[in-house]
Structure formats: structure tokens, C-alpha cells
FILONU-150930 format. One record per residue (C-alpha): residue number from 1; x, y, z; residue in three letters; chain. Coordinates in steps of 0.25 Angstrom, whole numbers, plus 5000, padded with zeros to 4 digits. Layout:
<rs>
R  k  c1  c2  c3  r  c
R  NUM  X  Y  Z  ala  A;
...
</rs>
This chain:
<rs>
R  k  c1  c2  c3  r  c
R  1  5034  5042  4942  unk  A;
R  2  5033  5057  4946  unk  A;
R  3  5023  5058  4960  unk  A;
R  4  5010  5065  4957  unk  A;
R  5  5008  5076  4969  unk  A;
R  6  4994  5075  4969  unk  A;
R  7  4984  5064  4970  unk  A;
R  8  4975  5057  4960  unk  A;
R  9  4962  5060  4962  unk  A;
R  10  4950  5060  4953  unk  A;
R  11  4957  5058  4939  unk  A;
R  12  4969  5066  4942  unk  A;
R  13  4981  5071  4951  unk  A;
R  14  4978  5082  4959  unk  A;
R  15  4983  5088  4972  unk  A;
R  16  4982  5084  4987  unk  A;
R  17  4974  5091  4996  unk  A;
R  18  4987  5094  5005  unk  A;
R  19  5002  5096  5001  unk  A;
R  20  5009  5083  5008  unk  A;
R  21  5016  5075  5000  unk  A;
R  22  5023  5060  5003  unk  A;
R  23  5036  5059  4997  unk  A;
R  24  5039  5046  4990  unk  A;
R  25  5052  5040  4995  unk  A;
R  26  5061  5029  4988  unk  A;
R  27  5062  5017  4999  unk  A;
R  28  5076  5015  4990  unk  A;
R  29  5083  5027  4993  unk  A;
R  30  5074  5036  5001  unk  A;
R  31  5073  5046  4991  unk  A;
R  32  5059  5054  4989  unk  A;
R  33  5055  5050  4975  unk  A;
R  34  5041  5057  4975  unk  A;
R  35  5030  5066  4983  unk  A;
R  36  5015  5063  4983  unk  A;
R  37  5004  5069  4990  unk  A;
R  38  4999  5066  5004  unk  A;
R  39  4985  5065  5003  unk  A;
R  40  4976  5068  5014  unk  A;
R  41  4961  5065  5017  unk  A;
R  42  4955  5077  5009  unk  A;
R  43  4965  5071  4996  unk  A;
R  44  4957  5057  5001  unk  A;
R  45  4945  5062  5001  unk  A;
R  46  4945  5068  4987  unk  A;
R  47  4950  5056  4982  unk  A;
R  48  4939  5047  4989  unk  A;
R  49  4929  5058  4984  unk  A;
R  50  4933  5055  4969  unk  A;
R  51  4933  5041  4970  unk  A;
R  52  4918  5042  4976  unk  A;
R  53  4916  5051  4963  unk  A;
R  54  4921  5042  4954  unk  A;
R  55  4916  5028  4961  unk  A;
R  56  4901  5028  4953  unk  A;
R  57  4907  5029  4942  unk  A;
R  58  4921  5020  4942  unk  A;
R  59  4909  5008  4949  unk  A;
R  60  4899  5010  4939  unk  A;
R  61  4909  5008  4926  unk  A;
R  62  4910  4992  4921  unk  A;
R  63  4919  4984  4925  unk  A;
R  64  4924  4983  4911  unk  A;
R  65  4928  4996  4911  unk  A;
R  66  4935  4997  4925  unk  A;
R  67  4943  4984  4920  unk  A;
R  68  4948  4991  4907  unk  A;
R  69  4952  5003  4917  unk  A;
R  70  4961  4994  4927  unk  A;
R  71  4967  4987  4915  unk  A;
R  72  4971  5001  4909  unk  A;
R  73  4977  5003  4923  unk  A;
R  74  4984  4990  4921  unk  A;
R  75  4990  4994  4908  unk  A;
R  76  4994  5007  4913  unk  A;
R  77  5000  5001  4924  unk  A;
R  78  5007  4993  4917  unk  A;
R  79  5012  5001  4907  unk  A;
R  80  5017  5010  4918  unk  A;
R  81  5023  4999  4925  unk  A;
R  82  5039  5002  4926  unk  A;
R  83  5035  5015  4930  unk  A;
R  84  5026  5009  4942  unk  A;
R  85  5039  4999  4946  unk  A;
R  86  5047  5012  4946  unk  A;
R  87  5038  5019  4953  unk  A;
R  88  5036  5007  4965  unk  A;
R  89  5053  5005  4966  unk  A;
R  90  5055  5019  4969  unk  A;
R  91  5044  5021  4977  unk  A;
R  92  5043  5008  4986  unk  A;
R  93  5058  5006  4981  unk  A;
R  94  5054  4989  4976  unk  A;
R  95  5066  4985  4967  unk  A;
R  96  5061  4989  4953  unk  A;
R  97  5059  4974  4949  unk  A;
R  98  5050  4971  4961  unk  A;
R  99  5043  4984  4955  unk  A;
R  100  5042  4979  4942  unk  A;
R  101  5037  4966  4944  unk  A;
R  102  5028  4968  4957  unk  A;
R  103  5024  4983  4961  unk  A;
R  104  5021  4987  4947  unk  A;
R  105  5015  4972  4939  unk  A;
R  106  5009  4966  4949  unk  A;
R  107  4999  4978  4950  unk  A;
R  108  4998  4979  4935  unk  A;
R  109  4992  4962  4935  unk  A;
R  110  4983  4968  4947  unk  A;
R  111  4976  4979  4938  unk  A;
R  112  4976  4969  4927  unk  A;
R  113  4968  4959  4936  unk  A;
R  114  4957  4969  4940  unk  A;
R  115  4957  4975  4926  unk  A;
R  116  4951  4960  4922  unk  A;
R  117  4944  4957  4935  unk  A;
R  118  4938  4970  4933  unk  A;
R  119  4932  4965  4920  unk  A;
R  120  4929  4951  4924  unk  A;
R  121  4924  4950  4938  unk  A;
R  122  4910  4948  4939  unk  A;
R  123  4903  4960  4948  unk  A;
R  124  4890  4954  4950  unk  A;
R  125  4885  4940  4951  unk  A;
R  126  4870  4932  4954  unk  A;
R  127  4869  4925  4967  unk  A;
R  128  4854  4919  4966  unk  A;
R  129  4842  4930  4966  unk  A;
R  130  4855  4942  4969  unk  A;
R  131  4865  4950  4960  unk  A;
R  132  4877  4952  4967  unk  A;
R  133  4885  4966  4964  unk  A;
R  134  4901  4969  4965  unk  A;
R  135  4900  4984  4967  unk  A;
R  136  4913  4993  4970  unk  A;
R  137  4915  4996  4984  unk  A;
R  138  4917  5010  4983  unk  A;
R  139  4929  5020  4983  unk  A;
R  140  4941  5012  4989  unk  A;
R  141  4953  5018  4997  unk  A;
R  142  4963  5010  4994  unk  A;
R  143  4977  5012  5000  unk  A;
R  144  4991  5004  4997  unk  A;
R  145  5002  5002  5003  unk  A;
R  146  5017  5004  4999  unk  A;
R  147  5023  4991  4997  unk  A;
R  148  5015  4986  4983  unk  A;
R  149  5010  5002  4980  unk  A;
R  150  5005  4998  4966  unk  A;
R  151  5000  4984  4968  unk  A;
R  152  4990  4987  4980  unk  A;
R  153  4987  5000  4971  unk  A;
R  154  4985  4993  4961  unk  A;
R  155  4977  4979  4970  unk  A;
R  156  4967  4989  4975  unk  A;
R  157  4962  5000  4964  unk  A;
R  158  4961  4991  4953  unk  A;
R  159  4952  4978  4961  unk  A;
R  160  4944  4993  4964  unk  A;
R  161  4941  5000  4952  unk  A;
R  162  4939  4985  4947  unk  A;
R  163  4929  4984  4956  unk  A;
R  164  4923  4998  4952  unk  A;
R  165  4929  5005  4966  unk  A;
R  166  4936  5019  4965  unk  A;
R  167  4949  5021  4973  unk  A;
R  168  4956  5029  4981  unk  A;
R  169  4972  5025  4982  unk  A;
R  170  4979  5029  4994  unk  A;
R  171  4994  5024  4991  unk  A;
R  172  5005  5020  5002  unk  A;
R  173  5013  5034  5004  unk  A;
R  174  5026  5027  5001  unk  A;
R  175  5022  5023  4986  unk  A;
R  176  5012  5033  4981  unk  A;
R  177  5020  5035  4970  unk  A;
R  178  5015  5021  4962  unk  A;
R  179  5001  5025  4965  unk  A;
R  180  5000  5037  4957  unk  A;
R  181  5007  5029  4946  unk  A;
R  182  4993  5021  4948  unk  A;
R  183  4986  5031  4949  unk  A;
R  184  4990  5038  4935  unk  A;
R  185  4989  5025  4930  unk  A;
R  186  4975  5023  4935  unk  A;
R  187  4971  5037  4927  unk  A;
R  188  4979  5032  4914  unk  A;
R  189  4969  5021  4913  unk  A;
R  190  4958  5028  4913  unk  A;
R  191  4952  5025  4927  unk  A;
R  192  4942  5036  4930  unk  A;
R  193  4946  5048  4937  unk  A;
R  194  4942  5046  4953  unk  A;
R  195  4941  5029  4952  unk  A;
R  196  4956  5030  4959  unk  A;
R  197  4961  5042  4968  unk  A;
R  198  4976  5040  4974  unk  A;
R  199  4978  5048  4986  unk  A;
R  200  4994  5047  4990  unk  A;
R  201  4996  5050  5005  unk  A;
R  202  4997  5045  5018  unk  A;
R  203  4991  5031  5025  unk  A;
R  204  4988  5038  5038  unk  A;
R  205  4980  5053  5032  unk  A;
R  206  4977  5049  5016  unk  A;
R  207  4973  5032  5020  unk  A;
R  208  4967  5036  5033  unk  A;
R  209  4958  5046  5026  unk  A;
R  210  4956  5036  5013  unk  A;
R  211  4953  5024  5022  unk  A;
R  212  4944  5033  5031  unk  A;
R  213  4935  5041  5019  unk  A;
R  214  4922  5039  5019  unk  A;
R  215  4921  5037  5004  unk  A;
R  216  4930  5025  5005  unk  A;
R  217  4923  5012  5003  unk  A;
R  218  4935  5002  5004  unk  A;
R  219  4947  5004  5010  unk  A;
R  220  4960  4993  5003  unk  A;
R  221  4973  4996  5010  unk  A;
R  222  4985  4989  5010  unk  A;
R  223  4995  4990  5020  unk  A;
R  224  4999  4989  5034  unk  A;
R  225  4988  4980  5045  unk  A;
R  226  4989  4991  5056  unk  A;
R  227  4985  5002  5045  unk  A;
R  228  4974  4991  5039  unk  A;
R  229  4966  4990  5053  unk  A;
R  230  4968  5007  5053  unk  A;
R  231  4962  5007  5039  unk  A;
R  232  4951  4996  5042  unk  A;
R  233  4947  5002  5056  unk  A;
R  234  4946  5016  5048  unk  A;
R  235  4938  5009  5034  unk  A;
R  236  4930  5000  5046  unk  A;
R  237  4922  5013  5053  unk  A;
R  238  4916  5015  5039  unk  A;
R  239  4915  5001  5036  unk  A;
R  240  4923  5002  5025  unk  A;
R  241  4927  4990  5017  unk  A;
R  242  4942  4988  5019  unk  A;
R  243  4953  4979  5010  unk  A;
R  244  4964  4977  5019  unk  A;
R  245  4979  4971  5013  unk  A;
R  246  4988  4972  5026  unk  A;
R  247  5000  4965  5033  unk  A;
R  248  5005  4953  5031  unk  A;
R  249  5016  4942  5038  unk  A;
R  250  5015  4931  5028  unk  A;
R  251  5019  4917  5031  unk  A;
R  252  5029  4909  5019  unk  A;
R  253  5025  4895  5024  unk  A;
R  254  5036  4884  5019  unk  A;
R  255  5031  4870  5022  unk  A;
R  256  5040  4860  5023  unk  A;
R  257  5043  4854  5009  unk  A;
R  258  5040  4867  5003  unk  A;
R  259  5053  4872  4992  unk  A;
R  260  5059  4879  5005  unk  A;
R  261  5071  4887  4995  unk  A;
R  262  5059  4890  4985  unk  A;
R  263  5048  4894  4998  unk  A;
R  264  5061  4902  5006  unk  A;
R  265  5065  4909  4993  unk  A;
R  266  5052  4913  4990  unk  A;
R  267  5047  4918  5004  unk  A;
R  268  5060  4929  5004  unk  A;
R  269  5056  4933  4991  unk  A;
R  270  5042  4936  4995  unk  A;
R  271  5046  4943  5006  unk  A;
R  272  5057  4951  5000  unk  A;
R  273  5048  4954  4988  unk  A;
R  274  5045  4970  4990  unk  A;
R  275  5055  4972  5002  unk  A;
R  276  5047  4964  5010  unk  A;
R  277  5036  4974  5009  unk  A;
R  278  5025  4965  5005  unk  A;
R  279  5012  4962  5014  unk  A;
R  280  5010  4948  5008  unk  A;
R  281  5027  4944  5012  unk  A;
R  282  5030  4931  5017  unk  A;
R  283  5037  4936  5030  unk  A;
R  284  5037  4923  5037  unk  A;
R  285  5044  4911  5031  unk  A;
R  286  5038  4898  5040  unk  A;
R  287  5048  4886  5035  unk  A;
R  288  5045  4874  5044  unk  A;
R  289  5057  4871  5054  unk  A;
R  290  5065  4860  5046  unk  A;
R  291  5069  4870  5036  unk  A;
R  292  5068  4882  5042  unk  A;
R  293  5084  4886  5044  unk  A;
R  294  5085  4882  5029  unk  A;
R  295  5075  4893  5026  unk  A;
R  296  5080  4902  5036  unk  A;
R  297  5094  4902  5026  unk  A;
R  298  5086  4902  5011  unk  A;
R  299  5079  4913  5017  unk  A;
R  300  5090  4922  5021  unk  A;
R  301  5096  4918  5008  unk  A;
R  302  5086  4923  4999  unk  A;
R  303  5081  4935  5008  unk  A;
R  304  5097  4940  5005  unk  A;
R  305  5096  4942  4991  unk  A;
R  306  5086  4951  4993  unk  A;
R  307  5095  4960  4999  unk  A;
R  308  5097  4969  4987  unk  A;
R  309  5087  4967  4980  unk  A;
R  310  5073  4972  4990  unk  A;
R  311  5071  4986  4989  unk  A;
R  312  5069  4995  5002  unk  A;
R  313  5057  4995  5011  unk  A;
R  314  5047  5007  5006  unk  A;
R  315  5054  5019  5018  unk  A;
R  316  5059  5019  5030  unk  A;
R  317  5049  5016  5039  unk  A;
R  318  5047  5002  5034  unk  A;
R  319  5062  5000  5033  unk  A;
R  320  5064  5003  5048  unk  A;
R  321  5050  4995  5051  unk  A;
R  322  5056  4981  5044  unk  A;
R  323  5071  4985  5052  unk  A;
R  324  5061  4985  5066  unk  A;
R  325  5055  4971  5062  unk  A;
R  326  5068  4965  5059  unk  A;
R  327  5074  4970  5071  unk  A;
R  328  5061  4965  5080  unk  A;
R  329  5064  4952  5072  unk  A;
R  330  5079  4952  5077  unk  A;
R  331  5075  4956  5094  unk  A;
R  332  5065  4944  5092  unk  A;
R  333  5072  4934  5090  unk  A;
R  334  5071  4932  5074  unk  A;
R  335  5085  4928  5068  unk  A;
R  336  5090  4937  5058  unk  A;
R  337  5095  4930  5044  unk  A;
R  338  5095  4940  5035  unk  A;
R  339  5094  4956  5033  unk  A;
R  340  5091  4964  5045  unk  A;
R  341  5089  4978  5047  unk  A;
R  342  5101  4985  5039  unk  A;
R  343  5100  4991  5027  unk  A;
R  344  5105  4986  5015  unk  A;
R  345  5105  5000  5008  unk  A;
R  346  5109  5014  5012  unk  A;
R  347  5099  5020  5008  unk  A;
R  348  5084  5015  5006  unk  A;
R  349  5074  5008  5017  unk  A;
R  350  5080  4995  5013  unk  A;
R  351  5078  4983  5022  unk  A;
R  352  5085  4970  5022  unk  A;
R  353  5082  4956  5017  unk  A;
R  354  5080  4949  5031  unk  A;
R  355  5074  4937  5035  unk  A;
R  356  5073  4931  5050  unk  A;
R  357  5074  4917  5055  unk  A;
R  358  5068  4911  5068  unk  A;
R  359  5056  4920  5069  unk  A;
R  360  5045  4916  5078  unk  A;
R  361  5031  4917  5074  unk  A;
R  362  5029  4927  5086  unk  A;
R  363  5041  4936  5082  unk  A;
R  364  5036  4950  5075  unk  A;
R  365  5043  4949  5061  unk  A;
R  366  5034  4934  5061  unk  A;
R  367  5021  4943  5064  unk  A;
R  368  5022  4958  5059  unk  A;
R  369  5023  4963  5046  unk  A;
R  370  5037  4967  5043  unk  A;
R  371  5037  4972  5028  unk  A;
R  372  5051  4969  5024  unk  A;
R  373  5059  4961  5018  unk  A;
R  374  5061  4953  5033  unk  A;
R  375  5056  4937  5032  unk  A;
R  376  5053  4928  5045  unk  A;
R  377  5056  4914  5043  unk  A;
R  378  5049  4906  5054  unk  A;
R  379  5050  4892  5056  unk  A;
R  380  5037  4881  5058  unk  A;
R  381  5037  4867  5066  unk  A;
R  382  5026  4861  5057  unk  A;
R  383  5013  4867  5046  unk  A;
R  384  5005  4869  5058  unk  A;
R  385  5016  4879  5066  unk  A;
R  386  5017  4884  5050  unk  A;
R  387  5004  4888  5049  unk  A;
R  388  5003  4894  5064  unk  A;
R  389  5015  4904  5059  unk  A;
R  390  5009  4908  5048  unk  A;
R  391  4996  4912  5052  unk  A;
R  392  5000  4917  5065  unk  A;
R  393  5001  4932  5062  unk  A;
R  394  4990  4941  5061  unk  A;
R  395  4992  4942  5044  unk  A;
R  396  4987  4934  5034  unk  A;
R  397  4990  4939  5021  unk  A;
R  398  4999  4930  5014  unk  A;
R  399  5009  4919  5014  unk  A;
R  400  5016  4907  5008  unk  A;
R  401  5016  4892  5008  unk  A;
R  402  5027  4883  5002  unk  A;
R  403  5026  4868  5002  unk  A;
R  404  5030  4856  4995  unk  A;
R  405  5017  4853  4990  unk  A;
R  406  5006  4865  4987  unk  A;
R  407  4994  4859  4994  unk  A;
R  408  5001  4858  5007  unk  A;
R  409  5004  4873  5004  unk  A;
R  410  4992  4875  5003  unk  A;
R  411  4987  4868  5013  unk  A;
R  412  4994  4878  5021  unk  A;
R  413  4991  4890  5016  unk  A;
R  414  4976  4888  5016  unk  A;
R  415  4978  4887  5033  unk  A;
R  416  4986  4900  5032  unk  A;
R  417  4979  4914  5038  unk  A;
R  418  4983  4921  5025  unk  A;
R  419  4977  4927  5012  unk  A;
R  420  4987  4924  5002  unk  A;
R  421  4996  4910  5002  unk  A;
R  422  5007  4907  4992  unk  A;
R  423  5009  4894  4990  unk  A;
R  424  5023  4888  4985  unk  A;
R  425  5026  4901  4979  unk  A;
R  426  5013  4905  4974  unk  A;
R  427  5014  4917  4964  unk  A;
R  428  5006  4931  4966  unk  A;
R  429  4991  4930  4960  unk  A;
R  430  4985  4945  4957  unk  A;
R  431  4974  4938  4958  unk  A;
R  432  4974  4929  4970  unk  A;
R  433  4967  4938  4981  unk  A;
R  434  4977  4945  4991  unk  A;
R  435  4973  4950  5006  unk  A;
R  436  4975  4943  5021  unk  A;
R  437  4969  4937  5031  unk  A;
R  438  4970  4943  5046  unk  A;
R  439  4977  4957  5048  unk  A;
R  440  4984  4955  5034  unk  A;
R  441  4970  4961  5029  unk  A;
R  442  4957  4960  5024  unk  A;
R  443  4952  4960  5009  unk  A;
R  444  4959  4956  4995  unk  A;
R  445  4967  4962  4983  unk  A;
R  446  4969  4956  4971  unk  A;
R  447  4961  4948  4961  unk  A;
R  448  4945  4946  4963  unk  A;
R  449  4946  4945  4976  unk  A;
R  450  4953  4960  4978  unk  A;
R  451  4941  4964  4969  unk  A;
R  452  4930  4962  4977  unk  A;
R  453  4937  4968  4988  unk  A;
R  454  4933  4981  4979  unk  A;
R  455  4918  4976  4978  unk  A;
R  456  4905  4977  4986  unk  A;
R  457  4894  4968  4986  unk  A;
R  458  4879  4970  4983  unk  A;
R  459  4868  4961  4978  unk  A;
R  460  4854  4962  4973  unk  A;
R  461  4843  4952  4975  unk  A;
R  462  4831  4949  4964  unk  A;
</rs>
């Protein structure tokens, strides 16, 4: 798609307040592919300004209707859906069938769920002598990260216009590109003018002011945990309602018994999936000591065929970020299996498969978040030193459990520090809610529970 140089204000594209511009880079071959605006806090506050103006009426229309918008914003984007795989491959540089079948459908179900949730969910209910009211929260400032652009998009403006909040978007600057393709596609289903505002700029002026703004009743953000406490502390002097989605370092728990080929197989998919650039990855394999060099082999298998077939990480700063971890992973004792530091492409920010063997629970790459393509593989002496591992970092956001038989799975999982367990291979649910414990956050997307998030309470006694 060609970029808009303006931003998306009140109905329609009109011009940014100063003459900055980011330009949009190809992570593949480090070409620029685009220029958007850099909006500043006079571009924000405009665009908070008109989703106060529009709020009265956008929380006043029935549910009815704002479900038959959001599921004309489900067709449109689906109708337009090559075009958003396009748009996310070249921008974020995800091989074009990871595009097609993630970046750009996953979002489309998503919009479909709060399409029916919209018309379904009950907004008020009788408690004895009370009524109780879900009422929109207000305006929401909602600002998304790179590495899913249209999906956390998508997981926090539709559960708010469902719930009857308007928005103001503030996109990563890495991928703004795919937010004005919403963006068009928001105004192609009829959404009225000021419900969504996108503001393309930087984190630090256009997030800081958008987080900061007095006219800004929620702040959803997705993204790193040191700019989530910035974001919180900011949101916290106003007493501002947060929704938090932040770092992870998620454990794949294999019990003995488990399918270990199946459990190995699957955890370096997961973790390779997206270049490794996934909050929720497995980055820690935790295989019980008996079979731990088997593992440590399947998995330095499996990570190699993934050696053509990841794209790059999303600029250079990432890329030389991942290459420090692996490095800190080497001086600390961790053995090296697979991958490393070198690049296997001349040109692009293009990291390696890797995977490391003997890593300590203590060691850095078994504690920080590395988002890459790198996996950990740890070894356990028993369920209890098992279940020490995995919750012994200060995340909580995901994980995995394999085991011969599912209730011990479960077992398991319900003793870990975590929001979101898979067990035995468990596939992704749009609906299931998705959020962490600990640092990895506070608040949930997805389904009924990410819904609420978008709600405020109220409740009148007779």
C-alpha cells in the first residue's frame, strides 16, 4: 500500500502539525519502502480532542449497531486481506506465508469475535434490590507494538468500540504502515468519523504525550516491561486505568513421559515462529535430566531447518541486541549447539536459529527477554526443581506442559506463575483470555475477559 503522509483524524487524513517524518524500512534488505508522519503532542492532542467529541455519541449507540460496525470492519479486512500479509512482510519482513496465515487472519477472527460479542454480551444485569451497568471507560490510548502490528491493533480497538469506547491508536514506528491500512479500513465500514484516531510517531514524544493526556481515560499498551512501569508510573499520577501486555520468558515444561520428539519439535517451532519475536515464546525448554542430551540433539535438529526459512528481526537495533544476548550466553558458561551471531544473509538484520545447551537457571538468557530466535534448554532433577525453574523469573505470561497423561499436565500447570498454559500442544483460542502475572503485565485481551477490560462498573439500588 502507498503510506498516507498525514494522520487520521476525525473522519479523514489530514496533515501533522510539524514536518518530521519516519521512514519505513524493509528489515529484509534495509530498503526504505515508506515515509509517515511523526506526530507530536499538538498532532495527540487533536486526536484526543476528537475522540472526546465523538465518545457521547459512539457510547450512546446500541450495541446492535456497534456490532454490525465491527463486523463490516471484519469484512473489509478481510477482503483486503493479501494486501495486509503484503503490507506486514515488507514492513516487519515475516515470511509471506507466516503473514498470511497469522499477521493478517488471525486479526480478521478477532474482529469477528467482538463483532458477536458486541451483540451478545449482557451490559447490565440484577443483583438483588441493584441494577448493575457496563458503561465504556471512556477515550482509550491504545499503543502497539511491532511485532504482531495488526493483531494487537486489532485485540485492542475492536473489544473498545464493542464496549462503546472511542480510540486513539498510536502504532510502533517500525510498522505504521499496516495501521493505516486499518485505519482506511475502519472508515470503509462506516465507523463514525472521531470513534478511531491513528497518530503515527514516536514512543518517547507521540506515546509519552498519548499516555500522559488528560483526556485519556485508559491507557492499553503492549510492548516492553521497562517502558510498561514508564507508561504506568505516567497513567498512575492521574489514576488512570492501565491494560498492561509486557515481557515474557516462558517455560516449555516436558515431563517425563511426555512425547519428547512431539514436545522438542513443537517448543522450536513456537519459538522460531515470527523470528522469535513473540512475547508469549517458550524460551526455556525444561526436560528432566534422563533425557536431557536426547533433547539437547532433536532440538538443534529442528532449530536448523529453520535456517532459511525465519525472516530477519525488524532493524538493526534488535538484531545487534539478540547478537549481545547470545554472546553474554557464550562468556557465561552456556554451550553453544546451534546458530550464533553470524549472519546468514548479506544483506537484512537476519539472525540465526540458535539454541543453547547447559544453561543454568541463574544465567541471563534463562532470565531476560531476548526476542529472537534463541532457545534455552535447562535441565530439572525432579517436578518440584521443575516447577522452581519455571517460575523463577520475574515473568508470568505463558508456557507449556507435555505429559504422558493430561491431568498430570495439568496438574502442573495450575502450580505455575503464568497467565496462559498449553498443554500437550494445546492450539491458540481467540477466545481464551490472554495477559500475565508478575512484571509480564496486568489486565487481558482477547474474548470476554478482554472486553471488560474496556468497561467501567456502576450500579443503582431501588
Amino acid at each position: 500500500m502507498k503510506a498516507h503522509d498525514g494522520i487520521y483524524l476525525d473522519g479523514a487524513w489530514r496533515p501533522a502539525a510539524g514536518q518530521d517524518v519516519i521512514e519505513v524500512v524493509n528489515p529484509a534488505d534495509e530498503q526504505v519502502i515508506g515515509r509517515v508522519p511523526a506526530a507530536g503532542p499538538e498532532d495527540v492532542d487533536a486526536a484526543v480532542r476528537a475522540a472526546r467529541a465523538a465518545l457521547p455519541g459512539w457510547a450512546a449507540t446500541a450495541p446492535a449497531e456497534r456490532a454490525a460496525r465491527l463486523s463490516a470492519l471484519r469484512d473489509v479486512l478481510a477482503a483486503r486481506k493479501d494486501e495486509i500479509a503484503e503490507t506486514v512482510t515488507a514492513e516487519l519482513g515475516s515470511p509471506l506465508p507466516f503473514s498470511q496465515a497469522v499477521h493478517a487472519a488471525v486479526p480478521i477472527a478477532v474482529a469477528g469475535s467482538y463483532a458477536e460479542l458486541a451483540a451478545t454480551h449482557s451490559f447490565e444485569e440484577k443483583v438483588g434490590n441493584s441494577t448493575v451497568y457496563q458503561e465504556p471507560v471512556g477515550v482509550v490510548g491504545a499503543i502497539t507494538p511491532w511485532n504482531y502490528p495488526l493483531h494487537q491493533i486489532v485485540a485492542k480497538a475492536a473489544p473498545a468500540l464493542a464496549a462503546g469506547c472511542t480510540v486513539v491508536l498510536k502504532p510502533a514506528e517500525d510498522t505504521p504502515l499496516v495501521a493505516q491500512l486499518f485505519a482506511e479500513a475502519v472508515h470503509e465500514a462506516g465507523v463514525p468519523a472521531g470513534v478511531l484516531n491513528l497518530v503515527t510517531g514516536l514512543g518517547p514524544v507521540a506515546g509519552q504525550a498519548l499516555a500522559g493526556h488528560p483526556g485519556v481515560d485508559l491507557v492499553s499498551f503492549t510492548g516492553s516491561t521497562a517502558v510498561g512501569k514508564r507508561i504506568a508510573a505516567t497513567a498512575g499520577a492521574a489514576i488512570k486505568k492501565v491494560a498492561l501486555e509486557l515481557g515474557g520468558k516462558s517455560a516449555n515444561v516436558i515431563l517425563p513421559g511426555a512425547d519428547l520428539a512431539r514436545a522438542v519439535n513443537v517448543g522450536v517451532a513456537n519459538v522460531m515462529s515470527n523470528s522469535g519475536q513473540t512475547c508469549s515464546a517458550w524460551t526455556r525448554m525444561l526436560v528432566h535430566r534422563d533425557r536431557y542430551d536426547e533433547a539437547v540433539e532433536l532440538a538443534a535438529t529442528a532449530a536448523a531447518k529453520y535456517g532459511d526459512r525465519i525472516g530477519p528481526l525488524v532493524n538493526a537495533k534488535q538484531q545487534a541486541r539478540v547478537r549481545g544476548y547470545i554472546d553474554k550466553g557464550v562468556a557465561e558458561g552456556a554451550r553453544l549447539v546451534t546458530g550464533g551471531t553470524e549472519s546468514p544473509h548479506e544483506r537484512g538484520w537476519f539472525v540465526s536459529p540458535t539454541v543453547f545447551a547447559d544453561v543454568t537457571p541463574e544465567m541471563t538468557i534463562a532470565q531476560e527477554e531476548i526476542f529472537g530466535p534463541v532457545l534455552s534448554v535447562l535441565r530439572y532433577e525432579d517436578e518440584e526443581d521443575a516447577l522452581r525453574i519455571a517460575n523463577g523469573t520475574v515473568y508470568g505470561l505463558a508456557g507449556a506442559v507435555w505429559a504422558g497423561e493430561e491431568a498430570e499436565a495439568v496438574a502442573f500447570a495450575r502450580r505455575m506463575d503464568t497467565g496462559q498454559v498449553d498443554i500437550n500442544g494445546g492450539r491458540f483460542n481467540p477466545l481464551a483470555p490472554f495477559g500475565g502475572y508478575k512484571q509480564s503485565g496486568v489486565g487481558r485481551e482477547l474474548g470476554a475477559h478482554g472486553l471488560t477490560e474496556y468497561l467501567q462498573t456502576k450500579s443503582l439500588q431501588f
